[in-house]
C-alpha positions in Angstrom: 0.0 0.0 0.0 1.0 3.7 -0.7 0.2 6.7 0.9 -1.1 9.6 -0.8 -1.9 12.6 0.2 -5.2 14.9 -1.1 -5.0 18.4 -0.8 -7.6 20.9 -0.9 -7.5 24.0 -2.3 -8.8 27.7 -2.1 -7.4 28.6 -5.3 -4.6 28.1 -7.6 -5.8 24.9 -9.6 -8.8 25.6 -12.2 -12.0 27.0 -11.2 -14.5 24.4 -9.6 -17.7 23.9 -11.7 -19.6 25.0 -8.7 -17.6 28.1 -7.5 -19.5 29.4 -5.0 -17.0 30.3 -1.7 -17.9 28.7 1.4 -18.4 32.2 2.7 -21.1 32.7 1.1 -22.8 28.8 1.7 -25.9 28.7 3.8 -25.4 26.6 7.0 -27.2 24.2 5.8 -25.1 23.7 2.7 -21.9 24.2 5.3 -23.4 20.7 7.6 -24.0 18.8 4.0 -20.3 19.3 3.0 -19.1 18.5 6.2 -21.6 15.8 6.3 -20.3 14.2 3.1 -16.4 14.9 3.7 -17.4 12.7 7.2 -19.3 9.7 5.7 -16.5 9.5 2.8 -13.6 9.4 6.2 -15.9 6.8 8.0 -16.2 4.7 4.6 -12.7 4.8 4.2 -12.1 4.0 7.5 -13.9 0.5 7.2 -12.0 -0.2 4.1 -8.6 0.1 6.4 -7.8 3.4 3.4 -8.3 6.2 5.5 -5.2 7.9 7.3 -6.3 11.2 8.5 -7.4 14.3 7.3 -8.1 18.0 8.9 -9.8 21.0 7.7 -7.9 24.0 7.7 -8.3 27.8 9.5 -7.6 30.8 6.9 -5.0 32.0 9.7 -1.4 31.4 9.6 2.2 33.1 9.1 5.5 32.4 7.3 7.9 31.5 10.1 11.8 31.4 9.5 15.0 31.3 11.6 16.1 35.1 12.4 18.9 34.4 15.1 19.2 33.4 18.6 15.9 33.7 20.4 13.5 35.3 18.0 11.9 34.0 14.3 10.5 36.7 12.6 7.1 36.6 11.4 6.1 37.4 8.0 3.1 37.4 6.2 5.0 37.5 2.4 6.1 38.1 -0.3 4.9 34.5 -1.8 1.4 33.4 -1.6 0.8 31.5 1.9 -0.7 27.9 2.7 -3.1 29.8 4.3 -4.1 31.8 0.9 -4.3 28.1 -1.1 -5.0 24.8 0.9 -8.0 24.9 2.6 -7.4 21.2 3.6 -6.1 17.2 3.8 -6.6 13.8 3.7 -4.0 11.1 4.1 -5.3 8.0 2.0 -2.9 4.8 2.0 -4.2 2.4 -1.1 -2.9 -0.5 -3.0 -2.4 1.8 -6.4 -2.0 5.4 -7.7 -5.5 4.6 -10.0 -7.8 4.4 -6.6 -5.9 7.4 -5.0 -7.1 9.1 -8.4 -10.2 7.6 -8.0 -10.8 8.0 -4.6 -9.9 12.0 -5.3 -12.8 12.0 -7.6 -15.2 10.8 -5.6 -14.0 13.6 -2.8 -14.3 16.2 -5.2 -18.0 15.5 -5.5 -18.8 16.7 -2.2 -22.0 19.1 -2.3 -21.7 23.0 -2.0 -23.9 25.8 -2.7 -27.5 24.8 -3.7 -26.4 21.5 -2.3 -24.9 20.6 -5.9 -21.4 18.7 -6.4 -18.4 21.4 -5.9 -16.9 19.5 -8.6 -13.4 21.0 -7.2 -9.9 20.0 -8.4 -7.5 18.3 -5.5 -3.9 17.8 -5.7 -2.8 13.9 -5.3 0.5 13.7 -3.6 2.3 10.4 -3.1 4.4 10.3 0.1 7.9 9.5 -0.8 8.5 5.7 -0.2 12.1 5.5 -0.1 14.9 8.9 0.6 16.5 9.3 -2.9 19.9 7.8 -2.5 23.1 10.3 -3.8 25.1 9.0 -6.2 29.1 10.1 -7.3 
């Protein structure tokens, strides 16, 4: 098996057939997303494919290594996590084709008017084995 990872995005893959922010969702259609993102976890679950997975807050900071005792904090100049990936899932499956598939089905998930969001997610394999340095 081979884990893969699913990510979520705000923006910067191509516009979602339904392209309604989440923002502007009704509760209801924020408890049917959640809903579905929940029974797809739970069916993965049985199926031993499911890893883990996490929603995402908008908040968040680019942190680096300024010196003894104190990172700065900095909110750019590059486009932040916070700006793009809206979420995760960690799937481990026998084959690249159902982490594919498996992505499709997520990207179903209902949004606004309760329709599929149709959205694009990234599909990420973990790296198996360090990459070995050759002279």
């Amino acid at each position: 098996m081979a884990k893969y990872l699913l990510l979520k995005h705000y923006r910067g893959a191509p516009d979602p057939v339904n392209n309604v922010p989440m923002d502007q969702w009704t509760p209801e259609e924020i408890s049917a997303h959640v809903q579905y993102m929940q029974d797809f976890a739970d069916r993965l679950t049985k199926t031993g494919e499911f890893v883990d997975g996490q929603a995402l807050a908008p908040e968040g900071a680019w942190v680096q290594y300024g010196g003894e005792g104190r990172p700065p904090v900095t909110d750019g100049p590059f486009a932040e996590t916070k700006d793009l990936i809206a979420g995760w899932m960690i799937i481990d499956v026998d084959t690249y084709e159902r982490a594919v598939e498996l992505a499709g089905e997520l990207s179903a998930a209902p949004g606004a008017g309760g329709e599929p969001i149709h959205e694009w997610l990234e599909v990420r394999p973990f790296l198996s084995t360090p990459p070995t340095i050759t002279e």
